[in-house]
C-alpha positions, -999 to 999 in steps of 0.1 A, spaced: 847 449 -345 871 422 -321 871 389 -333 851 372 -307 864 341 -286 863 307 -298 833 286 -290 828 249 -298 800 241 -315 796 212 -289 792 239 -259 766 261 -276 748 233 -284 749 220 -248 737 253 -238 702 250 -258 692 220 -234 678 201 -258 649 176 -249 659 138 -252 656 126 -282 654 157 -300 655 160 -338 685 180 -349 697 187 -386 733 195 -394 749 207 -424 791 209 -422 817 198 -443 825 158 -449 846 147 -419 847 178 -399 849 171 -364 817 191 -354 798 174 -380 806 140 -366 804 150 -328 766 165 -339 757 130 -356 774 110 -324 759 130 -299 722 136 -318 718 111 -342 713 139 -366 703 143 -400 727 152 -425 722 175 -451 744 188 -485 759 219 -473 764 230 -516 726 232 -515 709 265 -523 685 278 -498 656 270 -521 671 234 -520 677 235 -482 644 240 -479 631 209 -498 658 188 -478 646 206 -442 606 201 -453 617 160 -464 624 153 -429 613 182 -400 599 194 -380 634 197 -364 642 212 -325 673 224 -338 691 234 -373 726 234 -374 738 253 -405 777 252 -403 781 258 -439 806 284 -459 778 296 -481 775 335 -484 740 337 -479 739 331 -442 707 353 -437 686 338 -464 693 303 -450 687 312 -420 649 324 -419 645 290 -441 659 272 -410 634 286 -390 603 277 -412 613 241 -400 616 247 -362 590 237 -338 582 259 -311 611 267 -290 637 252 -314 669 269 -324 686 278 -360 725 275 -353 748 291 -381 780 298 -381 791 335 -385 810 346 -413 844 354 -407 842 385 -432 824 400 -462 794 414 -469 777 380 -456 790 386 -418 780 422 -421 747 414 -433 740 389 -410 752 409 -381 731 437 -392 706 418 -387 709 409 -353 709 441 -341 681 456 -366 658 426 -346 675 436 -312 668 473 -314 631 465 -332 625 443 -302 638 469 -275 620 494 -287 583 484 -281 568 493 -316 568 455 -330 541 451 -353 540 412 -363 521 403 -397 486 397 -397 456 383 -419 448 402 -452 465 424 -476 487 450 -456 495 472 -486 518 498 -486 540 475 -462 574 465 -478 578 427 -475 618 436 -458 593 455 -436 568 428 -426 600 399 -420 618 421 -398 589 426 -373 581 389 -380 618 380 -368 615 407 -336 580 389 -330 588 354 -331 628 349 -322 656 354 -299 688 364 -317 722 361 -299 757 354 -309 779 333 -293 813 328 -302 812 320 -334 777 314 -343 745 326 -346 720 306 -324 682 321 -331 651 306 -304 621 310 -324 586 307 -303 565 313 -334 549 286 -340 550 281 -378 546 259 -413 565 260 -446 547 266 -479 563 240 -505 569 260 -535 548 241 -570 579 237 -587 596 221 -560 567 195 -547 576 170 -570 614 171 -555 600 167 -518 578 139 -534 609 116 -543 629 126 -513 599 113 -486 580 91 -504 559 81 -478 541 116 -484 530 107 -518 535 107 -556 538 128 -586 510 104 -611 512 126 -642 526 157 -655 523 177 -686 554 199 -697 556 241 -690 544 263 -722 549 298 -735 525 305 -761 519 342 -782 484 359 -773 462 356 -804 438 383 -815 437 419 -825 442 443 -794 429 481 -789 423 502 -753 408 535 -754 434 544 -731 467 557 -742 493 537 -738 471 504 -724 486 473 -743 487 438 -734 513 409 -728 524 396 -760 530 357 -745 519 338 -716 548 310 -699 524 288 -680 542 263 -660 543 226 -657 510 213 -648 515 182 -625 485 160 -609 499 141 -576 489 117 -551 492 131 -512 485 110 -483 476 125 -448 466 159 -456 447 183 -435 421 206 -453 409 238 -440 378 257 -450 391 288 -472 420 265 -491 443 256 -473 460 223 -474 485 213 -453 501 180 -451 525 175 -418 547 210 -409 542 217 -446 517 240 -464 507 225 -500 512 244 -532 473 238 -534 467 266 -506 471 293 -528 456 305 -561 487 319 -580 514 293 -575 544 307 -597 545 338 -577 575 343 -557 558 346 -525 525 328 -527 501 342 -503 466 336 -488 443 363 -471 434 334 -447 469 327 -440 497 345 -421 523 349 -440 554 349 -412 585 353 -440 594 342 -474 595 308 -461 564 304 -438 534 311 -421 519 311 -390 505 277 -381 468 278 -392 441 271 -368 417 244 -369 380 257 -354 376 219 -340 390 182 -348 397 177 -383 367 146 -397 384 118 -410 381 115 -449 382 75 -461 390 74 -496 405 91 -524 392 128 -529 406 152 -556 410 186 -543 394 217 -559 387 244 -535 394 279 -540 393 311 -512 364 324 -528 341 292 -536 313 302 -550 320 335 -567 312 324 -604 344 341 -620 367 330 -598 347 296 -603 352 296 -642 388 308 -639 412 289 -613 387 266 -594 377 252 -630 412 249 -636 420 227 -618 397 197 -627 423 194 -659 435 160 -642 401 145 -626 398 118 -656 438 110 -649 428 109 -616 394 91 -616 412 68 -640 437 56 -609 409 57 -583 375 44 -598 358 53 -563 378 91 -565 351 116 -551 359 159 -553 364 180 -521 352 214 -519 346 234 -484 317 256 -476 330 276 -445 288 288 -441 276 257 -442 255 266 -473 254 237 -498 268 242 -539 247 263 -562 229 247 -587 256 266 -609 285 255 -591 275 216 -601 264 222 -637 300 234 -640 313 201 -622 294 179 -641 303 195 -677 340 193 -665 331 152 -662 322 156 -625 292 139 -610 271 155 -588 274 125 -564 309 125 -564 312 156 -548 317 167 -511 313 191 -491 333 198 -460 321 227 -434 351 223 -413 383 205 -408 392 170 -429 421 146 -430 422 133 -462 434 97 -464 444 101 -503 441 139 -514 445 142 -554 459 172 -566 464 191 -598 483 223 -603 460 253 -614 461 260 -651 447 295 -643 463 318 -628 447 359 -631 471 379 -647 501 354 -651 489 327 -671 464 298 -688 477 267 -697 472 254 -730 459 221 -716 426 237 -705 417 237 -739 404 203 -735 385 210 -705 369 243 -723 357 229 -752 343 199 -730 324 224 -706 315 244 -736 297 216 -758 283 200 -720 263 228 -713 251 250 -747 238 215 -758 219 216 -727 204 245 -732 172 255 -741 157 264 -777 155 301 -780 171 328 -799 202 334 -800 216 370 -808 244 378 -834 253 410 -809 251 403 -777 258 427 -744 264 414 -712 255 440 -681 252 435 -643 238 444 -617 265 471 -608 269 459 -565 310 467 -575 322 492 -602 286 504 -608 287 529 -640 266 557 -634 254 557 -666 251 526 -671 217 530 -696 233 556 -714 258 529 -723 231 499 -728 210 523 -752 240 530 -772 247 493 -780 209 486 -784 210 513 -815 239 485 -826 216 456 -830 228 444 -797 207 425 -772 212 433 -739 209 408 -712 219 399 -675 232 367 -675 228 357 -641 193 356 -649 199 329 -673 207 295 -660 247 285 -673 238 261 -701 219 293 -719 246 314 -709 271 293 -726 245 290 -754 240 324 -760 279 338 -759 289 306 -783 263 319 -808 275 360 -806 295 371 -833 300 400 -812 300 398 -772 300 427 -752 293 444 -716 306 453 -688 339 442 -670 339 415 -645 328 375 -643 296 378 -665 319 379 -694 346 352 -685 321 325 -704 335 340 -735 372 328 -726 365 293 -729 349 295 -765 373 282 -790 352 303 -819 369 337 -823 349 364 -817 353 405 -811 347 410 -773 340 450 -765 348 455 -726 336 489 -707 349 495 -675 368 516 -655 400 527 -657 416 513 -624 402 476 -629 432 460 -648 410 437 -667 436 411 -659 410 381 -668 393 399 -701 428 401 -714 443 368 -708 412 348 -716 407 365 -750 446 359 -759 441 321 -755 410 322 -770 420 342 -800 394 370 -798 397 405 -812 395 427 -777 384 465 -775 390 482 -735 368 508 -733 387 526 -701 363 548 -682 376 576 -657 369 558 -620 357 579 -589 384 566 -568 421 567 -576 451 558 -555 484 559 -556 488 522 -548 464 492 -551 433 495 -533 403 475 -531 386 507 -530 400 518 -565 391 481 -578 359 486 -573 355 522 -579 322 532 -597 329 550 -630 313 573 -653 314 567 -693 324 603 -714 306 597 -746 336 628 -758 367 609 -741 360 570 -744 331 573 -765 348 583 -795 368 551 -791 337 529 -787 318 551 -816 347 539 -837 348 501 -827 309 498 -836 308 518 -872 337 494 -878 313 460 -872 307 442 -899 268 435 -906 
């Protein structure tokens, strides 16, 4: 390819017509001559060019929105820092790098250009949406994102990119607390507590060949912080400025964090979520536990519940501190829902609920110290046994079963045989209840009291995880529900776990909700031998 002609940085950026007073970031050497005439001529912020794109990022989210990023920088990874330019571009502003001369970073970023050009041209862009779009290749999803939402062309010797998308950055967790002490004004970090890797305790057997579990569990650093500003959406979504909170999404140490109610535009941003009418003005201090699916009792017990770890911390700083929650129907908290509040310390009068858009004066934040099938943090422990004593004490006098099974009403993963299965751990000495039919304190009461706790997989048996008492927990369910939450939450707890893995209806090459869910039959002669073996071997 011919080296292109020489253009000035000064005449490309002449050529964007930018609006008066326009906010424009630069990143070039110390005392280059384009760097200075781009702070003369824009008043522009200056950024460390040595910064990673990760770090970029922070410095870009510190102080944008920006009309224009100009990246002038030597770095080799011209196309990663470029789509993290763009997460901080309002609509219509431009992402200015400067082409590589040579190497695999010019030919990569040039490849680029014309894999967006020829997407574009062709007619068959398919942009991101809402939900899970599985079987999609993230590469896949970011092209047609970039083909969607930006106007590539070279000139001279730089890259200028036009994006129309309007979009917002998602603030990685573990770099929040950076942002925090570069743009103070946005808030504080008030308390952490350090990252852990602790060994699953318990004995471990599957009925299915080759099923074993994770041997350790690095939860992260838990930290509770002070935001000022922020908008809340019904659904979780937090979003403070051009930024979108860590608190937005329910597994915060994945790579890619992602919502189902938000659209994920690239590794570094969404599309700008829509508010259904004016946000209501929040006065006060409110600590923020919502969760995508409020109101569904596992995920309840799991991550929402996790995150109250730092309400006393944060009730302690704001004596008037009140807990936000949406309800996107309008419909108010189950009784449920604020027995669990209050035996985490929260008072029923402390909490509100928002049916639409707030702007929270003082949002309170704490990391989750749950996250399904990546880790549990050992501070919950505190918060467990604290829930745990709150309610069985509550409960009322009745028996309370040495072997108790857990069924369920069977609206997902139904067994087919599900009395077959019931009958068999009746002639076990085990009591067989629903225990949605009991209110939570009994529930609490009546798994803290088991020796033995079994029944099918799925929320009715997460209680269990927040006993401190080891016990032997006996799972059925089928064999394309991972279990995630009946593994991890028996490691931390120290149980002895037994998978019975029954053959589901529905299997799929890749992930499906319909495989999740799948109905399953139990084969006394397959699995049964497993669980026949697991019973015989109970001690009296």
């Amino acid at each position: 390819m011919a080296t292109p002609p020489t253009v000035a940085i000064g005449q490309v950026l002449n050529g964007l017509r930018l609006p008066s007073g326009a906010q424009v970031a630069v990143a070039d050497r110390i005392g280059s001559d384009e760097r200075e005439d781009i702070v003369t001529a824009f008043g522009a912020v200056v950024l460390d060019i040595w910064r990673s794109p990760g770090e970029l990022a922070v410095d870009l989210a510190a102080r944008g929105p920006f009309d224009a990023v100009v990246d002038l920088t030597p770095a080799g990874n011209a196309v990663e820092r470029l789509r993290v330019a763009l997460a901080h571009l309002r609509p219509g502003g431009h992402a200015v790098l400067r082409v590589p001369v040579t190497g695999p970073a010019r030919a990569d970023l040039l490849a680029l250009v014309e894999q967006v050009r020829s997407l574009a041209a062709s007619g068959r862009v398919a942009p991101p949406t809402f939900g899970r779009e599985r079987g999609r290749a993230d590469e896949e999803r970011d092209l047609h994102a970039l083909a969607a939402g930006t106007a590539l062309r070279v000139k001279g010797r730089f890259l200028v990119a036009t994006q129309s998308a309007d979009v917002r950055a998602p603030v990685p967790e573990r770099r929040l607390d950076e942002l925090l002490t570069k743009a103070p004004e946005r808030g504080r970090t008030l308390h952490t507590v350090p990252a852990v890797t602790w060994e699953a305790r318990g004995r471990f057997a599957s009925s299915l060949p080759g099923d074993d579990r994770r041997h350790s569990y690095a939860a992260p650093q838990l930290a509770l912080r002070e935001l000022h500003a922020v908008l809340c959406l019904p659904h979780q979504i937090a979003v403070q400025g051009h930024v979108v909170l860590p608190a937005s999404f329910r597994n915060v140490v994945r790579p890619r964090p992602r919502s189902r109610w938000l659209v994920e535009w690239s590794r570094h941003s969404v599309l700008a979520p829509e508010a259904a009418s004016d946000p209501t003005p929040l006065a006060g201090p409110h600590y923020y536990a919502d969760n995508v699916n409020r109101g569904h009792f596992g995920h309840a017990v799991t991550e929402q519940l996790s995150m109250l770890w730092g309400w006393d911390h944060a009730l302690a700083e704001h004596p008037d501190l009140r807990l936000l929650v949406t309800s996107p129907s309008g419909a108010p908290l189950a009784e449920w829902e604020l027995e669990l509040l209050e035996a985490a310390g929260v008072d029923r009068a402390r909490v509100t609920v928002a049916t639409g858009p707030t702007l929270g004066e003082t949002l309170m934040t704490g990391t989750p110290g749950y996250a399904i099938g990546s880790y549990v943090h050992p501070e919950l422990r505190r918060l467990y046994d604290r829930v745990v004593t709150s309610l069985a004490d509550r409960a009322p006098a009745g028996p309370r079963p040495r072997r108790l099974f857990l069924t369920r009403a069977h609206d997902t993963r139904a067994c087919h045989n599900a009395e077959e299965v019931e009958e068999l751990f009746r002639a076990h000495g085990f009591e067989v209840t629903r225990p949605e039919q009991h209110s939570l304190p009994k529930q609490l009461a009546l798994v803290r009291a088991a020796d033995v706790v079994a029944g099918f997989a799925g929320s009715g048996l997460f209680p269990v995880g927040l006993l401190r008492e080891p016990a032997t927990v006996i799972v059925v369910g089928s064999d394309t529900y991972p279990m995630l939450n009946e593994r991890q939450l028996c490691a931390f707890a120290g149980h002895d776990l037994r998978l019975v893995r029954c053959r589901a209806d529905i299997h799929t090459e890749h992930y499906s909700l319909e495989s999740f869910h799948s109905p399953f039959t139990f084969d006394p002669q397959r699995e049964g031998r497993f669980l026949a073996h697991v019973l015989d071997g109970l001690t009296a």
